[in-house]
C-alpha positions as CSV (number, residue, x, y, z in Angstrom):
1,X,102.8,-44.7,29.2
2,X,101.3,-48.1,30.9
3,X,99.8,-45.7,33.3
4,X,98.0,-42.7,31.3
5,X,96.4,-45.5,28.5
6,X,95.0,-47.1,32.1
7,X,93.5,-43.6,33.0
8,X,92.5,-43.1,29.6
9,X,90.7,-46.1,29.3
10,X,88.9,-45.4,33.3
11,X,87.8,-42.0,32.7
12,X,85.3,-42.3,29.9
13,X,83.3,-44.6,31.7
14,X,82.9,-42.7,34.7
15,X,80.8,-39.6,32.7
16,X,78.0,-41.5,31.4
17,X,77.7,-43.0,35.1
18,X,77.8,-39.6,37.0
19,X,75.7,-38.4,34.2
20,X,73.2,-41.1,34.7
21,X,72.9,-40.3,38.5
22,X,72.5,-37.2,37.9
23,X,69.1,-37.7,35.8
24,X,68.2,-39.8,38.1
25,X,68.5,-37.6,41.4
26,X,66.7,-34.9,39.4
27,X,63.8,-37.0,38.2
28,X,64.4,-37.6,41.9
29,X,64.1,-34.3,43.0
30,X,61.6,-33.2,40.6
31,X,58.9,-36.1,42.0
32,X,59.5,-35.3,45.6
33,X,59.0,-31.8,45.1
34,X,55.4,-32.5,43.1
35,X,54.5,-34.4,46.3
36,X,55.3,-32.3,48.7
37,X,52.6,-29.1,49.1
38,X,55.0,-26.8,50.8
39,X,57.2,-26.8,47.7
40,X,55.8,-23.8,45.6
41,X,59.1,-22.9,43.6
42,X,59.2,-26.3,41.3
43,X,57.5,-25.9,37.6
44,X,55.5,-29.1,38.4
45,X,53.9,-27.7,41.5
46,X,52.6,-25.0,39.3
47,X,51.8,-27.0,37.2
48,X,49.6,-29.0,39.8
49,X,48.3,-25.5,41.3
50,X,46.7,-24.7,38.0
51,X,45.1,-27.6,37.6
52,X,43.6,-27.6,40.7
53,X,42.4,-24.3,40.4
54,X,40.9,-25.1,36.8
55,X,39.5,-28.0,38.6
56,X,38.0,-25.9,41.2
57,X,36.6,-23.6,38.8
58,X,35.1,-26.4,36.9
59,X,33.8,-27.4,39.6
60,X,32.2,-24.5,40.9
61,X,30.2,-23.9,37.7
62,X,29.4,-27.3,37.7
63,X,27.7,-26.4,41.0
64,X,26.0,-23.2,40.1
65,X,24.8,-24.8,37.0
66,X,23.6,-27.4,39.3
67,X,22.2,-25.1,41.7
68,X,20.5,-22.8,38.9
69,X,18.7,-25.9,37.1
70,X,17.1,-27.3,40.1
């Protein structure tokens, strides 16, 4: 009886904590895979990808525009 209260009383507390770490190794994950270029699979690489293509694009009107005008 002494015994299962005792485990009772341990086991909650552990699920929040290897919840917790789990967040935290996939915010983890998640921000080493944004940094890293050969990492194409993650949604925040995409993400980053479009940007930079929209950014590129941007950027080459910018430059015809540029061009053009003078």
């Amino acid at each position: 009886m002494g015994e299962s209260s005792q485990h009772g009383a341990d086991s909650p507390p552990a699920f929040p904590k290897t919840r917790k770490s789990g967040d935290d190794m996939q915010k983890r994950t998640v921000s080493s895979s944004i940094k890293s270029p050969w990492v194409t699979e993650s949604p925040g690489t995409k993400n980053l990808l479009l940007k930079n293509k929209e950014a590129l694009r941007f950027l080459n009107e910018l430059k015809n525009k540029w061009l053009i005008g003078s």
